[in-house]
N, C-alpha and C positions, 0 to 999 in steps of 0.2 A: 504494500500500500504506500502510495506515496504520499509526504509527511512536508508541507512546507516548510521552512530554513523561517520565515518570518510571513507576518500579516501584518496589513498597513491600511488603513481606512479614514479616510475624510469625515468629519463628523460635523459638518452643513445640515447634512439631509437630517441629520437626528436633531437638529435642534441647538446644534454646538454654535460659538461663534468660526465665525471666516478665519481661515487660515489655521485651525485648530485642525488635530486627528490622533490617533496615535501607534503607536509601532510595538509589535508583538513579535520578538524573537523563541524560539524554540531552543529548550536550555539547552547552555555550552554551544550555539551558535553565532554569539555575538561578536566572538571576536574573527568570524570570517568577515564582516562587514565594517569597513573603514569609517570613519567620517568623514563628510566632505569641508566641515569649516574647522577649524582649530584655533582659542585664544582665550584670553581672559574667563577662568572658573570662578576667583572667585574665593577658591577654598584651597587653591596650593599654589599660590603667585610666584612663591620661589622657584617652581619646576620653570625648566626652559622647553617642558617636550610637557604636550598635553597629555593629562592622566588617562589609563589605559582600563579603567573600573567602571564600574556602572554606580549611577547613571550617569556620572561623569563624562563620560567619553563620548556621548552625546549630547554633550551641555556647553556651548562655548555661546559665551556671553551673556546677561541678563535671558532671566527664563522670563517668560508669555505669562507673566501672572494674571492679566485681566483674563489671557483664554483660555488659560488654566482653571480658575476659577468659573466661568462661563461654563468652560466643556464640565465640570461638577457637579455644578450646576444644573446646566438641560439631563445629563444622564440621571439625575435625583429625578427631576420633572418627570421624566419619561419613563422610569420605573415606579414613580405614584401613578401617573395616567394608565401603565401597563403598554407593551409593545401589541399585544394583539385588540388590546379597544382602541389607540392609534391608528392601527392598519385598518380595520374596521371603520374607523371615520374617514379613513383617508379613500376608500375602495368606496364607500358612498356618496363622496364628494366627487369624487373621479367621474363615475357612474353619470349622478345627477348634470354634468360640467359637456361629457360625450353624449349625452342622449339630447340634450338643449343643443350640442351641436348638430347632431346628426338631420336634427328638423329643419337645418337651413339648406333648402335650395341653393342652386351657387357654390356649393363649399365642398372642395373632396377633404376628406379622414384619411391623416395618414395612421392612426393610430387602430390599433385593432381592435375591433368588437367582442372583446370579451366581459360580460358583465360579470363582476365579483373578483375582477384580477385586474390591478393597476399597481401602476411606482408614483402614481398621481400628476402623471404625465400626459397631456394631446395637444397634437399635432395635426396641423393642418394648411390647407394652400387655398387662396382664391384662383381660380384658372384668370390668368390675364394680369392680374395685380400683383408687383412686387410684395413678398413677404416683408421686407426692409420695413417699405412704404406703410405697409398694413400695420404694421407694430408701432411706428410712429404719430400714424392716426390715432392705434387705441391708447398710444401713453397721452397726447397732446389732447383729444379730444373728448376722451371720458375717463382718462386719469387710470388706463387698467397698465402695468406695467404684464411686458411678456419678452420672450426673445425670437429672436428670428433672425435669420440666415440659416447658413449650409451646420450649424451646433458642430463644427471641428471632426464632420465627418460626410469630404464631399463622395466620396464612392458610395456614401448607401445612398445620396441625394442625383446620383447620377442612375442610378439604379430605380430608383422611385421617380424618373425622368422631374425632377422638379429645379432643375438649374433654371430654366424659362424663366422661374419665378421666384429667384432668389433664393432657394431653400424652402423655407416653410416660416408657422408663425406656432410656437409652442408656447401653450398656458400652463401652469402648472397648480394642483390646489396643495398646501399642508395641514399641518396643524391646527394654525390659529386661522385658517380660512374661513369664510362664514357662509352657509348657501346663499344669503342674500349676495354676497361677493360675488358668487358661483351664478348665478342669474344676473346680475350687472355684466358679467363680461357676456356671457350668453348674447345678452341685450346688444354687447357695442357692437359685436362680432356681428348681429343679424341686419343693425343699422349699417354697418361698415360695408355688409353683402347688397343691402338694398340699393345704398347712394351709388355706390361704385360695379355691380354687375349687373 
């Protein structure tokens, strides 16, 4: 069975602050893996070669207290809410977000029709209308923030032919999203289809 060396995870989607995550070595594997910065610990100033121990040796310079703190933080929040009534809010929100889409004339789904399984992600394209343009609309003219372009993966947007149109326009719901939210963008998305196809 094969046994990863280390596990690494971005902790955004959980609720962490930006720029947080953390790193999960498999013991007695840490010291295959170097570090890329080396300087001021802190705790052994005298040494002229940075310390080789943990977690030293992956600490050079002032540690992330505010995201330290933060990532404590959401990880307490998120084991009082529980991770499966999360997901649970999240797969309902998802749900109610693709189905308010799917009734728009106008609009292909890139996203798949599967109800009761989501990451709380959709996607989607106006034929004719740059996604760019379309996302700029909805920030500027009903305040929905979303992203849009090719999301740093143009072969699956070559594949889904959607270069024509920028990429796509991806909503996404979390945690603290409210369905009233989840029906406002519905809204701008349907007014957005109307004016412009």
């Amino acid at each position: 069975m094969w046994v990863p060396i280390f596990w690494r995870c971005p902790v955004t989607r959980g609720c962490g602050p930006l720029g947080t995550g953390v790193l999960v070595f498999r013991d007695g594997t840490e010291a295959l893996v170097e570090p890329l910065k080396f300087g001021g610990t802190g705790t052994d100033s005298e040494l002229l070669v940075h310390p080789d121990r943990l977690p030293e040796k992956f600490e050079c310079g002032n540690l992330n207290m505010p995201g330290i703190a933060g990532l404590a933080a959401a990880a307490e929040w998120v084991l009082e809410q529980t991770p499966q009534r999360l997901q649970a809010d999240l797969v309902r929100k998802s749900d109610r977000l693709l189905a308010g889409l799917q009734s728009l004339a106008g609009l292909r789904l890139l996203t798949p029709e599967i109800p009761g399984v989501s990451c709380g992600i959709v996607s989607f394209v106006i034929p004719g209308f740059d996604s760019r343009e379309a996302a700029m609309v909805l920030e500027q003219s009903f305040g929905i923030q979303c992203r849009a372009g090719l999301h740093c993966a143009p072969l699956v947007h070559a594949a889904l032919g959607t270069e024509s149109t920028g990429g796509a326009v991806r909503l996404s719901v979390g945690a603290f999203t409210t369905e009233a939210e989840v029906d406002q963008a519905v809204g701008a998305v349907r007014d957005l289809v109307s004016e412009f196809v």
